[in-house]
C-alpha positions in Angstrom: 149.2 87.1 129.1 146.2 86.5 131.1 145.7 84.4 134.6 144.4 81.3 134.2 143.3 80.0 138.0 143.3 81.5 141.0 142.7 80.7 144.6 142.5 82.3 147.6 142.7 81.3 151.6 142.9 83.4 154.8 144.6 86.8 154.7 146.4 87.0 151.6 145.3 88.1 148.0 146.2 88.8 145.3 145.3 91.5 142.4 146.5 92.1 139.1 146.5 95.7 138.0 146.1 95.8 134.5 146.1 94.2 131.1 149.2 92.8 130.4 151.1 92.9 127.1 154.4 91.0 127.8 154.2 90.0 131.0 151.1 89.5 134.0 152.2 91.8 136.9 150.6 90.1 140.1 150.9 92.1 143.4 150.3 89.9 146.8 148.3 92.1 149.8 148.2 90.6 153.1 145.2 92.0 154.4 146.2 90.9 158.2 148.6 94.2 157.7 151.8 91.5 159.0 152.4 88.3 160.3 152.0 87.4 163.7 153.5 83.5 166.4 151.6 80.9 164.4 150.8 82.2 161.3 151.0 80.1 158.6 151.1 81.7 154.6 151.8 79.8 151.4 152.2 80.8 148.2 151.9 78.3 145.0 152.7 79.7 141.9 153.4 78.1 138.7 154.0 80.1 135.5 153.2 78.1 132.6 154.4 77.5 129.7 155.8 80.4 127.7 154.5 83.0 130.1 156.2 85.6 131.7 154.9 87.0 135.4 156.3 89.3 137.8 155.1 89.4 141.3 155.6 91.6 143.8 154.4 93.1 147.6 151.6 95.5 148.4 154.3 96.5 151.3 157.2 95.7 152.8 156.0 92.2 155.3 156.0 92.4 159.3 156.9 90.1 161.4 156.0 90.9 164.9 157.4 90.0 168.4 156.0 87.2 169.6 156.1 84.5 172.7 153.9 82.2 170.7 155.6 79.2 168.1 157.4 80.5 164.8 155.4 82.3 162.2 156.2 80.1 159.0 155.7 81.5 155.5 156.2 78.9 152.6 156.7 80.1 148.9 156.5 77.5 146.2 157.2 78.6 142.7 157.4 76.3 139.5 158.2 77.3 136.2 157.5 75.8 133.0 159.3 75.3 129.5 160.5 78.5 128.1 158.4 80.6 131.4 160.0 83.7 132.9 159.5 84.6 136.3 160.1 88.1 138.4 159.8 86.8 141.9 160.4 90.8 144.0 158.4 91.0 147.1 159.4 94.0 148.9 161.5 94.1 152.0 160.5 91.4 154.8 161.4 93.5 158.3 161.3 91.2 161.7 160.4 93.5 165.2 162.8 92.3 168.4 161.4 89.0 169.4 159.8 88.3 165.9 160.5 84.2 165.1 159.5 83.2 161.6 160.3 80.1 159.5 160.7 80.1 155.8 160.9 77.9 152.9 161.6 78.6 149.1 161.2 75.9 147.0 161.9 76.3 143.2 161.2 74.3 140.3 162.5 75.6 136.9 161.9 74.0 133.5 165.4 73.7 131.3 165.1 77.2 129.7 162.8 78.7 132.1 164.5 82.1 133.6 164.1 83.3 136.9 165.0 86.7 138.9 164.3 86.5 142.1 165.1 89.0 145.3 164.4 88.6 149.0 165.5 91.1 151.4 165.6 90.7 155.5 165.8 93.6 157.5 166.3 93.6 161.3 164.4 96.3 163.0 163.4 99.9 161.4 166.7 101.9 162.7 165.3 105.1 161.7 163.2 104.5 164.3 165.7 103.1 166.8 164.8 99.8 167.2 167.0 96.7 167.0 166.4 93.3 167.4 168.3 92.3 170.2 166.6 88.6 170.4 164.7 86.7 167.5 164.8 83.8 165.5 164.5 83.8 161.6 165.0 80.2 159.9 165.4 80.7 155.8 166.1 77.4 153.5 166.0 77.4 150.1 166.0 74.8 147.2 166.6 75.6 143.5 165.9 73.0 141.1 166.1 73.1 137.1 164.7 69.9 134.9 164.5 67.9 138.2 168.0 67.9 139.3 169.2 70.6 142.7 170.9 73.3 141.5 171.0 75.3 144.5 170.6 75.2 148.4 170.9 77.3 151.1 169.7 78.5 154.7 170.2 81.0 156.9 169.5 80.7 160.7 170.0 83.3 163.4 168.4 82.7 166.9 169.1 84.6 169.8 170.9 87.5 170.0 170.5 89.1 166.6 171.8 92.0 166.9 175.1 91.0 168.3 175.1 87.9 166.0 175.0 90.5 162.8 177.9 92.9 164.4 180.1 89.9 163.8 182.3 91.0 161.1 181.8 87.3 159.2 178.0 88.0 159.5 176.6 91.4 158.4 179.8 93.5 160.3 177.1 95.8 161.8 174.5 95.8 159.1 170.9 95.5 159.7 169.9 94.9 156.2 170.4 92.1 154.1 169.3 90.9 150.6 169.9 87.7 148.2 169.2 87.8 144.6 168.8 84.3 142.2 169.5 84.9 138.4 168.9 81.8 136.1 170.3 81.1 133.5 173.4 83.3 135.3 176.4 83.9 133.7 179.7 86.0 134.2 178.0 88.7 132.3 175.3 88.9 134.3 177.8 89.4 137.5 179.7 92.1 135.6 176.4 94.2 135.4 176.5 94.3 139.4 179.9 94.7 139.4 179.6 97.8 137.4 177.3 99.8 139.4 179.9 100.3 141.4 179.9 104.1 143.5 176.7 103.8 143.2 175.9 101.7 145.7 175.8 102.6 149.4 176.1 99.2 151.2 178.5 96.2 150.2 177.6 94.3 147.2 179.2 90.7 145.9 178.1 89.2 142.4 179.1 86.1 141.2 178.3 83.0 138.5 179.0 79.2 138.1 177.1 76.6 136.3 174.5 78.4 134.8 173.2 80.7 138.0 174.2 84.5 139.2 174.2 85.1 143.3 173.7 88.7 144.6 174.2 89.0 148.2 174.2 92.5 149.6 174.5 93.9 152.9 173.7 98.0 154.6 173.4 99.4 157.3 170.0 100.1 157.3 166.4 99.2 155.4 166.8 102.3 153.2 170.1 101.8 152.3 169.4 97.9 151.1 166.2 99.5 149.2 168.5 101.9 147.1 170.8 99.1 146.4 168.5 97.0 145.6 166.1 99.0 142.8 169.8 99.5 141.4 170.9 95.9 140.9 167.7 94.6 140.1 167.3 97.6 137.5 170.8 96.4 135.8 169.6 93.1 136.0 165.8 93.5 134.8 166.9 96.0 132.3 162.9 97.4 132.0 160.9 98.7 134.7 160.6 97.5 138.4 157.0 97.5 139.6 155.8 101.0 140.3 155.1 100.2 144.5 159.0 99.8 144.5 159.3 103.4 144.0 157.0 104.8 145.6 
């Protein structure tokens, strides 16, 4: 596997750390050290055909209190004919008074296969803050051989904290995660389901027409990371990317 173009704007880059045998392994660094009112990123990635790519996060993201407009962070990831993707940024956290918009937009050939994982977390508790106002705006779009097979979006503005104590919400949780599995199947549900005990937080898997959901929910950033490595380890069944563990 090897890269075959590359281009780079403003604070982001990205390095890949070695030869690849299987797969590329491509780690994004936002050099800015977060994201900041205004800021725009985008990512466009497309995984040709027959390739397989995992990407992943120097660091968890940060999204900082701001008075200024929403930070906005688009991600665009197309996959072609018989491609396999690994899409596993680390954790995005948003500070009290962070505002950031976000877009996922997905295009998957007929047999390409995609795992993907985002994970919001709201304020670093072991540090005792809490996002008591914000605004985070997350839409997604999944679409396989040109037809939607997915949408979603998640809004919370205001009074976060309060919003996520809500029993319907996050029932006191600070730390939330959504994984996509195409093609998804029962099976690949089951594997979630039978981590069971060893999960910390609250964990739901399930499957319809050809896609797997993961949504999980803890009380705290470290927490969600735990649960996290272990459903996307069943999932993945190899190796996460080493700067998971660390």
């Amino acid at each position: 596997m090897r890269r075959s173009r590359l281009r780079e704007e403003g604070s982001l880059r990205v390095r890949c750390p070695g030869p690849a045998s299987t797969e590329l392994e491509a780690i994004i660094v936002n050099t800015a050290g977060g994201v900041a009112g205004g800021d725009r990123l985008k990512l466009d990635i497309s995984v040709e055909r027959g390739a397989r790519l995992v990407v992943t996060t120097a660091a968890a993201e940060k999204v900082y209190r701001t008075l200024e407009p929403a930070a906005a962070i688009e991600v665009k990831l197309c996959l072609g004919a018989g491609a396999r993707l690994a899409w596993l940024p680390q954790e995005t956290i948003l500070f009290d008074r962070a505002r950031l918009r976000r877009a996922i937009d997905i295009d998957l050939a007929a047999d390409a296969q995609l795992l993907l994982a985002e994970a919001n977390v709201f304020g670093r508790g072991g540090m005792g803050e809490a996002v008591k106002d914000g605004f985070l705006f997350d839409r997604w779009r999944l679409r396989r051989d040109g037809r939607l097979m997915h949408a979603e979006a998640m809004r919370l503005d205001g009074a976060v904290s309060a919003k996520l104590a809500q029993g319907a919400v996050a029932k006191g949780g600070t730390a939330v995660a959504t994984v996509l599995v195409v093609p998804g199947e029962e099976a690949t549900a089951d594997k979630v389901r039978a981590l069971g005990d060893q999960l910390r937080g609250e964990v739901g898997a399930s499957a319809w027409n050809g896609l797997a959901i993961v949504r999980l929910c803890a009380s705290d950033g470290q927490a969600l990371r735990h649960d996290l490595i272990a459903v996307l380890g069943a999932l993945r069944g190899t190796a996460l990317p080493r700067l998971w563990l660390n």
